[in-house]
N, CA, C and O of each residue as an XYZ file, in Angstrom:
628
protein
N     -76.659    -56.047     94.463
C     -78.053    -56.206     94.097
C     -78.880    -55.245     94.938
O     -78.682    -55.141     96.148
N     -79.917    -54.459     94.217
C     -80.747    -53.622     95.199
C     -81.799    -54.097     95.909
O     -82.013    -55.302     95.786
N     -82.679    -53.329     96.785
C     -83.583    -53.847     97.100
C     -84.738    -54.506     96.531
O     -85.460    -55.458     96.827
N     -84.635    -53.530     95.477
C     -86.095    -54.083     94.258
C     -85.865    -55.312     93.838
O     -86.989    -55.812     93.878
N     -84.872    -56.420     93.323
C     -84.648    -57.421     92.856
C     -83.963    -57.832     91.790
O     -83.577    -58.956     91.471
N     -83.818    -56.428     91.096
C     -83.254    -56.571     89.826
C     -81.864    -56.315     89.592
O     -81.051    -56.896     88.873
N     -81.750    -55.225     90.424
C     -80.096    -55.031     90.747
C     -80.104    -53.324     90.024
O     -79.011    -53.096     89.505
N     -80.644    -52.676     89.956
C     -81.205    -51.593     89.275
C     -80.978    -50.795     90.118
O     -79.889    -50.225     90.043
N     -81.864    -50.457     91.194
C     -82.181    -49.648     92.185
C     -81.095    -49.858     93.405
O     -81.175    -50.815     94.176
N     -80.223    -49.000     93.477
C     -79.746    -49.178     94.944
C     -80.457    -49.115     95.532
O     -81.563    -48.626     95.303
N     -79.702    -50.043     97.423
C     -81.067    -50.114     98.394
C     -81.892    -49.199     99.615
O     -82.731    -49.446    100.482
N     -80.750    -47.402     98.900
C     -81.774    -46.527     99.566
C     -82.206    -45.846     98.606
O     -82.089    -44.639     98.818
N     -82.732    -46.149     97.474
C     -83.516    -45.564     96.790
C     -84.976    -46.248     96.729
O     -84.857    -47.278     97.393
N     -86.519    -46.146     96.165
C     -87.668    -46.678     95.989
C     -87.782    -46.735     97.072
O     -87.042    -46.390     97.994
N     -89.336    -47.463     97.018
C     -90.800    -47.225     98.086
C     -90.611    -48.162     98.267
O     -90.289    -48.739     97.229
N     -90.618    -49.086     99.525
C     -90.947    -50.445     99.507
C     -90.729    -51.591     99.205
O     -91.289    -52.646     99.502
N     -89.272    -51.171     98.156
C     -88.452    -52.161     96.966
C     -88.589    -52.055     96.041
O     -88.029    -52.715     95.166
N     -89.755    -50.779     95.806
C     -89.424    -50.658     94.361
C     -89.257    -49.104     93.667
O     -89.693    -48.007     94.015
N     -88.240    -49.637     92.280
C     -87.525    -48.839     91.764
C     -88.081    -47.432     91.759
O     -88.942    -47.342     92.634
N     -87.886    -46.160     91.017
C     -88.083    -44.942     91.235
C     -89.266    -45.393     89.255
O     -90.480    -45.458     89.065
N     -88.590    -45.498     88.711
C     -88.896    -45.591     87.776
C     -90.315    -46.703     87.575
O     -90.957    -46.476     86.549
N     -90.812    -47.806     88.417
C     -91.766    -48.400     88.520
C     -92.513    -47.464     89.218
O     -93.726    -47.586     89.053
N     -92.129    -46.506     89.997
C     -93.313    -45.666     90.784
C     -93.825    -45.098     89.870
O     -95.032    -45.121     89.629
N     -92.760    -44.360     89.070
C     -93.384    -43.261     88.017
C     -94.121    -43.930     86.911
O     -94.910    -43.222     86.285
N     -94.012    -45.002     86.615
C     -94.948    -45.422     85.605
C     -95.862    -46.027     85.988
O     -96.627    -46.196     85.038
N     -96.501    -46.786     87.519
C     -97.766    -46.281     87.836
C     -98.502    -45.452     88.315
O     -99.728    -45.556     88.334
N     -97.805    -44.444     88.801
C     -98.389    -42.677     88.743
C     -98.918    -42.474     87.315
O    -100.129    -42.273     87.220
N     -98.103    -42.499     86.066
C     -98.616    -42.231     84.755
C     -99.780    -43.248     84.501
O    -100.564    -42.771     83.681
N    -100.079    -44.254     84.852
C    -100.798    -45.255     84.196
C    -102.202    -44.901     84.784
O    -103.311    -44.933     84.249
N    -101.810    -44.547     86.073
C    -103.193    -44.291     86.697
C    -104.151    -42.879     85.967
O    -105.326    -42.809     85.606
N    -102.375    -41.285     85.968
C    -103.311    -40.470     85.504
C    -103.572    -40.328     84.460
O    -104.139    -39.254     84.262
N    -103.419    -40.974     83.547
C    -103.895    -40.683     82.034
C    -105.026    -41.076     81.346
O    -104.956    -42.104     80.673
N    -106.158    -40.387     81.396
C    -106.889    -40.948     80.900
C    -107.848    -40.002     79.477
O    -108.061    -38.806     79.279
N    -108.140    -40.996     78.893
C    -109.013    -40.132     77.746
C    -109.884    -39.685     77.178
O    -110.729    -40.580     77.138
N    -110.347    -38.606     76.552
C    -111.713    -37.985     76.544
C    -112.537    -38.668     76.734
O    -113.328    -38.383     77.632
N    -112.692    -39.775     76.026
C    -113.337    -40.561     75.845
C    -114.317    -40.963     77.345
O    -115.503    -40.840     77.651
N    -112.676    -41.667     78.244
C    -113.301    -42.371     79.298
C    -113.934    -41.103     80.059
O    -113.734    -39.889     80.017
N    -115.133    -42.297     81.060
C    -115.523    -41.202     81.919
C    -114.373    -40.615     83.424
O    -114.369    -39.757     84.307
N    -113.734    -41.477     83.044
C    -112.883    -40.828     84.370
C    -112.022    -39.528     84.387
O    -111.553    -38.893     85.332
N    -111.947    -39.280     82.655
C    -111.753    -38.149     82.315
C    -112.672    -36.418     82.548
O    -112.427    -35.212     82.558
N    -114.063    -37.598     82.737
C    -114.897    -36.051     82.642
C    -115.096    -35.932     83.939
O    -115.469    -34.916     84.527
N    -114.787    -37.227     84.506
C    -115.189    -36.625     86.525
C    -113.729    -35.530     86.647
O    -113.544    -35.078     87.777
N    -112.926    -35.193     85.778
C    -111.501    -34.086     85.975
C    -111.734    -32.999     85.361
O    -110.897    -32.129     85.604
N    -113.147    -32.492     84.141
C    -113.364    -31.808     83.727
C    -114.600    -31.084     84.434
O    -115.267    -31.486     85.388
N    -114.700    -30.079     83.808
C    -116.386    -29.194     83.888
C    -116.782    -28.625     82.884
O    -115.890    -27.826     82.601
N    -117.834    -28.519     81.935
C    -118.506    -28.143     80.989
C    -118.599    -26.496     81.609
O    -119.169    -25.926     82.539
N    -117.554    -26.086     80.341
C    -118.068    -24.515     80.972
C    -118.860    -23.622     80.193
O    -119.554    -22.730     80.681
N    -118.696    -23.990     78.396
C    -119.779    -22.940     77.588
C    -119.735    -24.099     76.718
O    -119.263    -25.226     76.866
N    -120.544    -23.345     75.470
C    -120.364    -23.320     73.873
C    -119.013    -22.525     73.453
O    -118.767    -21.395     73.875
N    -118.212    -23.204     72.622
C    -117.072    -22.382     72.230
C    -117.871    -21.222     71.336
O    -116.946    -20.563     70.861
N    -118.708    -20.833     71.022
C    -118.915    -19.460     70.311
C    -119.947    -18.807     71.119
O    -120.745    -17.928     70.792
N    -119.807    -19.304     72.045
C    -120.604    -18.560     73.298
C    -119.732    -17.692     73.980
O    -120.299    -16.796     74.605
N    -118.258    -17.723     74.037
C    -117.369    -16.576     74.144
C    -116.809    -15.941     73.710
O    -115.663    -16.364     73.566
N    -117.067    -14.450     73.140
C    -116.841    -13.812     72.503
C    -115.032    -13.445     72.730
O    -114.512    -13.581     73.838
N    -114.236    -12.978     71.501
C    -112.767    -12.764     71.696
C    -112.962    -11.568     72.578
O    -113.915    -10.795     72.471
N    -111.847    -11.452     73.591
C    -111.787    -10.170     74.835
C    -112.325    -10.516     75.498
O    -112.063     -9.815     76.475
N    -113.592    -11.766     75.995
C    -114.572    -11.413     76.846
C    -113.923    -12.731     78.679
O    -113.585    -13.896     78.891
N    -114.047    -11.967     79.134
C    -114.107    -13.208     80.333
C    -115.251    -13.266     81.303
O    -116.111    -12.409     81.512
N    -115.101    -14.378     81.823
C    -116.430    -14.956     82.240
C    -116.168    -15.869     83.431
O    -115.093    -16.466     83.374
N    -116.975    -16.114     84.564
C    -116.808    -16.600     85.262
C    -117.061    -18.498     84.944
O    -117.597    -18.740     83.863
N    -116.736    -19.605     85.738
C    -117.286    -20.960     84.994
C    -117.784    -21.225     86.522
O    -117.050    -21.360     87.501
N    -119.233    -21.266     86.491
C    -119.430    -21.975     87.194
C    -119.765    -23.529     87.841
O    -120.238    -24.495     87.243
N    -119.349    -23.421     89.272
C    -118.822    -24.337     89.798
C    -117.574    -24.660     90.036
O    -117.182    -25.757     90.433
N    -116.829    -23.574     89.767
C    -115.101    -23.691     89.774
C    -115.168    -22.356     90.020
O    -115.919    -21.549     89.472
N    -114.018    -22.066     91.216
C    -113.457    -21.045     90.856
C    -112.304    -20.315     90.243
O    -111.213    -19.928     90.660
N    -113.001    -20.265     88.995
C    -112.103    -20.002     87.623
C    -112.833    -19.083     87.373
O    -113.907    -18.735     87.863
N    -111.655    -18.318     85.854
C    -112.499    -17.105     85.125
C    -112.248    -18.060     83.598
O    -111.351    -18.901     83.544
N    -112.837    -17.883     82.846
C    -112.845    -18.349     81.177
C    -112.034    -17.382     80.142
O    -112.944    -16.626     79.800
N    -111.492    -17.180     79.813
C    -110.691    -15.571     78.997
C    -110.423    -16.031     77.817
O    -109.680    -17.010     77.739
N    -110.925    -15.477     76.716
C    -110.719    -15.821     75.513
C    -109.608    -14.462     74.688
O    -109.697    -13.320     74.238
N    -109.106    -15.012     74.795
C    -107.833    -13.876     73.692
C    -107.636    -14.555     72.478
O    -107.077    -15.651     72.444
N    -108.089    -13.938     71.406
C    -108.066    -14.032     70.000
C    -108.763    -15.507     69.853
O    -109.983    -15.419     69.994
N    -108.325    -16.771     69.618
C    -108.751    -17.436     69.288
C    -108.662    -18.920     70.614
O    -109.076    -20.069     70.767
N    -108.010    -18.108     71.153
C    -107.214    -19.091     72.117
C    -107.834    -18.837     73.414
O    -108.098    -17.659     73.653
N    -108.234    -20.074     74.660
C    -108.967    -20.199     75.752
C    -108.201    -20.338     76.769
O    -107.436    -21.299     76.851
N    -108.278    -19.493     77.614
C    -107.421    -19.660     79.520
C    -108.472    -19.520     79.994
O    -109.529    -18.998     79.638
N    -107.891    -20.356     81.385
C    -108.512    -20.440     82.453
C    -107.428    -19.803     83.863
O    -106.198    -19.828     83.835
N    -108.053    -19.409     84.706
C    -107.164    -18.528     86.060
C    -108.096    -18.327     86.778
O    -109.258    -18.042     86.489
N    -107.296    -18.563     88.369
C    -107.866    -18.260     89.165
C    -108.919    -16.830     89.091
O    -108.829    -15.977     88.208
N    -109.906    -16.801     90.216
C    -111.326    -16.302     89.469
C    -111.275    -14.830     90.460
O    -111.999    -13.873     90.187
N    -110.173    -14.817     91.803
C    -109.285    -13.669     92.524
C    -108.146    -13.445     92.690
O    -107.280    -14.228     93.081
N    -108.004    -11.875     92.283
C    -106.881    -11.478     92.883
C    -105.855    -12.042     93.813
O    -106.526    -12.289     94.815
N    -104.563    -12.407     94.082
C    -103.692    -12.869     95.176
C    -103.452    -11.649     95.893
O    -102.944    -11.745     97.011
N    -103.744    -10.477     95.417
C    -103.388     -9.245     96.022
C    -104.173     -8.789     96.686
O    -104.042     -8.930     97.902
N    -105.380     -8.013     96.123
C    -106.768     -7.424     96.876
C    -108.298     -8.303     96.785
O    -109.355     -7.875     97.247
N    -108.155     -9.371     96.210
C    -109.042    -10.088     96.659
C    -110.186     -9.525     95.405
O    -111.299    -10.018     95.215
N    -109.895     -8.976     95.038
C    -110.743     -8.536     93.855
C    -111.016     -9.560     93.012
O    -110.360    -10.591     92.862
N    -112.401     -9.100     92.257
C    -112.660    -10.275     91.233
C    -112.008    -10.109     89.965
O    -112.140     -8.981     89.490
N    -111.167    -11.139     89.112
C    -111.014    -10.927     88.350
C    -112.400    -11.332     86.939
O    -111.875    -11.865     85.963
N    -113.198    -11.229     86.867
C    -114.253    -10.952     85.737
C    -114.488     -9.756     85.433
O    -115.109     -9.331     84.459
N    -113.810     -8.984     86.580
C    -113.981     -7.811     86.170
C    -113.001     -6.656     85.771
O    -113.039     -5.443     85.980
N    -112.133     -7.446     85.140
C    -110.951     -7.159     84.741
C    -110.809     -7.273     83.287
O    -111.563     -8.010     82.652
N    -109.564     -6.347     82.527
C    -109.729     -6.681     81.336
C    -108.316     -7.383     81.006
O    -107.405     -7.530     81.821
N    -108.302     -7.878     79.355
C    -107.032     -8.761     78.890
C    -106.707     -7.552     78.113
O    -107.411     -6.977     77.283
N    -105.308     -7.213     78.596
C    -104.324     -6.585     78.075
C    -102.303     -7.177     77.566
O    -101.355     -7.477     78.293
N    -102.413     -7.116     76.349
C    -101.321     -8.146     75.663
C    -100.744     -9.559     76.250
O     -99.621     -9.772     76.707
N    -101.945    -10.545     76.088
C    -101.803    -11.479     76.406
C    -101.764    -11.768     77.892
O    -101.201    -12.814     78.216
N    -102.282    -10.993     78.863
C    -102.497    -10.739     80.447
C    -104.160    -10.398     80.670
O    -104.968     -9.817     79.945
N    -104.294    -11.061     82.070
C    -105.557    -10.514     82.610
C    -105.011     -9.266     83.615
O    -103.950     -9.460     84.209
N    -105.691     -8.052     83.799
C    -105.395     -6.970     84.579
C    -106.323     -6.898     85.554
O    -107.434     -6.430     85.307
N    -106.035     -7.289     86.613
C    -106.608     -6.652     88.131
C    -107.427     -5.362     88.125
O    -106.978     -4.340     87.606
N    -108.164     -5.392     88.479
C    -109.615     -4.024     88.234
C    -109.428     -3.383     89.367
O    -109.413     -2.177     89.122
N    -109.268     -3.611     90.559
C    -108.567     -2.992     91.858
C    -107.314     -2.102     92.118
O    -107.226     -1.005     92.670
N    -106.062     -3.174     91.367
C    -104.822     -2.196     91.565
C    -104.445     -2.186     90.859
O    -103.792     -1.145     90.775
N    -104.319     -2.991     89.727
C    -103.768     -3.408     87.985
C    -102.621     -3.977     87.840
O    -101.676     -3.694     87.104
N    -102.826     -5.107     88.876
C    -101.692     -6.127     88.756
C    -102.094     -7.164     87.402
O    -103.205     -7.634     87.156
N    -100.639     -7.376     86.519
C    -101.229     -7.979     85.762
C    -100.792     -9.719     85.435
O     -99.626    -10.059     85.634
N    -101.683    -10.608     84.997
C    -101.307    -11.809     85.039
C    -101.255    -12.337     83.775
O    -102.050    -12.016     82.891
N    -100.048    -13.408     83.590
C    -100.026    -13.929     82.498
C    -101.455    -14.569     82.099
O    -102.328    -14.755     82.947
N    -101.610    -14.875     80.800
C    -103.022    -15.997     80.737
C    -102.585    -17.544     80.541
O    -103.511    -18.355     80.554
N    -101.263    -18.041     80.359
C    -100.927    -19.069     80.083
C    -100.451    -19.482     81.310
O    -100.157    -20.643     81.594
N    -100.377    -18.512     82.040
C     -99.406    -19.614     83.193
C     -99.950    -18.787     84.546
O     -99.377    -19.205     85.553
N    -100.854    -17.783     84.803
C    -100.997    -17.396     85.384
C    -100.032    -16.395     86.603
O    -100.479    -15.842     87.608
N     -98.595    -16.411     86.097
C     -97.564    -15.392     86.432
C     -98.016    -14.400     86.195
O     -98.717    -14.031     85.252
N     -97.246    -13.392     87.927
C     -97.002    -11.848     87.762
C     -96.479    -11.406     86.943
O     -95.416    -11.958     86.658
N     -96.874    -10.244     86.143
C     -96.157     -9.727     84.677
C     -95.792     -7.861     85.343
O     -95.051     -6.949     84.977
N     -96.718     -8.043     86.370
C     -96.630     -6.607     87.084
C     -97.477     -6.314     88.509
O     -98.613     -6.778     88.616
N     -97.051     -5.752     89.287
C     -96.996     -5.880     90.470
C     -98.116     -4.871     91.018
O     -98.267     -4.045     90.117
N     -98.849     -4.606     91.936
C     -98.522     -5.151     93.212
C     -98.992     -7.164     93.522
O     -99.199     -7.642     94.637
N     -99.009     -7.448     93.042
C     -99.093     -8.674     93.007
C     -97.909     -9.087     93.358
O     -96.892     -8.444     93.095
N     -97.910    -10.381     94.090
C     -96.274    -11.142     94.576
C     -96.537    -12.483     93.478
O     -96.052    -12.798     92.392
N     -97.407    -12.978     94.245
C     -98.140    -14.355     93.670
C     -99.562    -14.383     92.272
O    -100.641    -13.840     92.039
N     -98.594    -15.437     91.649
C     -99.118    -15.737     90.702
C    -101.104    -16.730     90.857
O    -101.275    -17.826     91.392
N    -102.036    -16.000     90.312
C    -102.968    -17.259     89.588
C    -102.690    -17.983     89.470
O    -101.692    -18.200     88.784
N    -103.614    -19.202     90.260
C    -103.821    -20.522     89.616
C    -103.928    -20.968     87.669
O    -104.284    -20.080     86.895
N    -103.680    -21.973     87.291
C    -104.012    -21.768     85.874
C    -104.389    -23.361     85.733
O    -103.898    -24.331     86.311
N    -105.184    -23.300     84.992
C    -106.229    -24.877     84.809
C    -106.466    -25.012     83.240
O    -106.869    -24.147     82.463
N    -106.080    -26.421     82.970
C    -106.234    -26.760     81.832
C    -107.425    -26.397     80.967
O    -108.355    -26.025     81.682
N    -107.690    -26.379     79.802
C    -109.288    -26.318     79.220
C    -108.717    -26.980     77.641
O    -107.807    -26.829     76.827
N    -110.046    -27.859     77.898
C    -109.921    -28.913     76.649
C    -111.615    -28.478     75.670
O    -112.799    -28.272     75.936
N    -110.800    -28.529     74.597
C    -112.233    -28.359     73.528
C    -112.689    -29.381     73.083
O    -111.990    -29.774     72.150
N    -113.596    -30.073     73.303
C    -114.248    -31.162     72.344
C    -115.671    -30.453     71.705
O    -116.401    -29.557     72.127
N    -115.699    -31.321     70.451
C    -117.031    -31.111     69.864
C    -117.914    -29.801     69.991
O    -119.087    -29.515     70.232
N    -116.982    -29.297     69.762
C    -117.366    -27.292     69.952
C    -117.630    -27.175     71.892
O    -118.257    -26.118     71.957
N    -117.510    -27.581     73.068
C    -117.706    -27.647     74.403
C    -116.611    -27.289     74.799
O    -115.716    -27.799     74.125
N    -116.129    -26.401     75.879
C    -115.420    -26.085     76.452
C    -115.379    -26.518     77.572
O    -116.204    -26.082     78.375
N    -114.305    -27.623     78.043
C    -114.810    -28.153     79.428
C    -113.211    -27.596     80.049
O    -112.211    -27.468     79.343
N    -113.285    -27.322     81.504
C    -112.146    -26.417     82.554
C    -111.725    -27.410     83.224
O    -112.597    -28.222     83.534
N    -110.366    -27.688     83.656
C    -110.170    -28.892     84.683
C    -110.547    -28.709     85.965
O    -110.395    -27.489     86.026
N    -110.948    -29.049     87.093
C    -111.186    -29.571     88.073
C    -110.328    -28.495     89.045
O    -110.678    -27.450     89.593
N    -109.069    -29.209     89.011
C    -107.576    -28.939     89.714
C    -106.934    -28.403     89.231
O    -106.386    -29.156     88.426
N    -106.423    -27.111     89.128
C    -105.172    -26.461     88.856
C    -103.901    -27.050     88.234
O    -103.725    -28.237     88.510
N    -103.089    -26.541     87.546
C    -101.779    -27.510     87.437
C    -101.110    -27.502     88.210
O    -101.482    -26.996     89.268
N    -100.250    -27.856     88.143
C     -99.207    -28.322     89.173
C     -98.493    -27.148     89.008
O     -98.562    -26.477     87.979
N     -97.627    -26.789     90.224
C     -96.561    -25.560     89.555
C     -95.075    -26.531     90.595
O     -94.932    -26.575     91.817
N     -94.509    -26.949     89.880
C     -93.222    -27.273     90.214
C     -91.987    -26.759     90.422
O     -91.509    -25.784     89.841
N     -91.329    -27.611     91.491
C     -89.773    -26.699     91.914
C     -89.170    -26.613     90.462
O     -88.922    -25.434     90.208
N     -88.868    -27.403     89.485
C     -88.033    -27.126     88.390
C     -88.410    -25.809     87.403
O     -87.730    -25.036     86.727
N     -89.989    -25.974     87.701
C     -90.657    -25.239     86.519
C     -90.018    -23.798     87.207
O     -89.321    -23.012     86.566
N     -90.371    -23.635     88.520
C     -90.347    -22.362     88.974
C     -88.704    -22.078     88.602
O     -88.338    -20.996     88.144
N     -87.996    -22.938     88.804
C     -85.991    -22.508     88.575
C     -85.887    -22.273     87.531
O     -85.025    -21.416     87.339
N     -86.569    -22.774     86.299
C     -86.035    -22.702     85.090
C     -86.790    -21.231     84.279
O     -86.261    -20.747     83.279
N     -88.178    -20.604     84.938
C     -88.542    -19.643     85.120
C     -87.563    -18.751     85.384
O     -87.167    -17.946     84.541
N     -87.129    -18.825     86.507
C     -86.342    -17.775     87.264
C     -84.794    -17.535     86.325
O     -84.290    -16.459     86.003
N     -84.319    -18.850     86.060
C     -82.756    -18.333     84.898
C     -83.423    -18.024     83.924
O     -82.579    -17.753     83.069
N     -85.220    -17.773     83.138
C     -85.055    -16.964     82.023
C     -84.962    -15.446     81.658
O     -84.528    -14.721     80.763
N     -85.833    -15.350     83.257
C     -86.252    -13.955     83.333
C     -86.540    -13.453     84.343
O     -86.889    -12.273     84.369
C-alpha cells in the first residue's frame, strides 16, 4: 500500500501522500480558465483592434514587453529584444515566417520564437495571443519552454 492511501502511488513517489497524478489535476484545475472568467483577463492584455494591424506590420504592445507581428493572416507575439545585441525588435522585418534582427540579422521563428539563424544563441520569448470579438489580447507570461519540448526539438532538427 502507498503512502497516498489507495495503494496507487508507491511511498517515494507524491507530495505529502499524494499521488503524482492528484497533483497534476489540481495544477490543471487551478490553471484553466475561460474567456469568459475574469481570471482569465487578469493573464491577458488588450493589445489592438484586429484590423488595426496591418499584414507585415509589427508593433510594439504596450505594457508588455512584447512585439505584435502579423504574417498573413496569422498573429505572434515575441520577445520585444534581441538575445544577441539588445536591439529592438520593432524594428525589424518578417522574413518567411521569421522576425529578422535590424542590428545583425539574426533570425527568429514567429511561432516559437527559435533561432533560425545566427548570431543569435538564444531563442525569444513567445506569448500566447487570443482573439476575441475582433480584440487582440497578448498573454501576460511567456510560455513555458520545456526539457521535453527542447529534446524533441533537438531529434528533429
Amino acid at each position: 500500500m502507498g503512502v497516498d492511501g489507495h495503494g496507487k502511488c508507491p511511498p517515494w513517489r507524491g507530495q505529502a501522500g499524494m499521488c503524482d497524478a492528484v497533483i497534476t489535476m489540481r495544477f490543471l484545475r487551478r490553471r484553466t480558465h475561460l474567456p469568459g472568467d475574469p481570471r482569465w483577463a487578469a493573464g491577458f492584455v488588450r493589445a489592438c483592434e484586429y484590423g488595426e494591424i496591418a499584414p507585415g506590420e509589427i508593433r510594439r504592445v504596450a505594457g508588455l514587453p512584447v512585439v505584435l507581428c502579423r504574417d498573413g493572416d496569422r498573429l505572434y507575439a515575441v520577445g520585444w529584444m534581441c538575445t544577441h545585441g539588445a536591439a529592438r525588435m520593432a524594428k525589424g522585418r518578417l522574413v518567411d515566417n521569421c522576425l529578422e534582427c535590424p542590428l545583425h540579422g539574426a533570425l527568429f521563428a514567429l511561432d516559437g520564437g527559435d533561432v533560425r539563424r545566427g548570431p543569435a544563441r538564444r531563442g525569444l520569448p513567445a506569448y500566447d495571443v487570443e482573439i476575441r470579438a475582433g480584440v487582440v489580447y497578448v498573454a501576460r507570461r511567456p510560455r513555458r519552454r520545456g526539457l521535453l519540448r527542447d529534446l524533441l526539438r533537438g531529434v528533429r532538427g
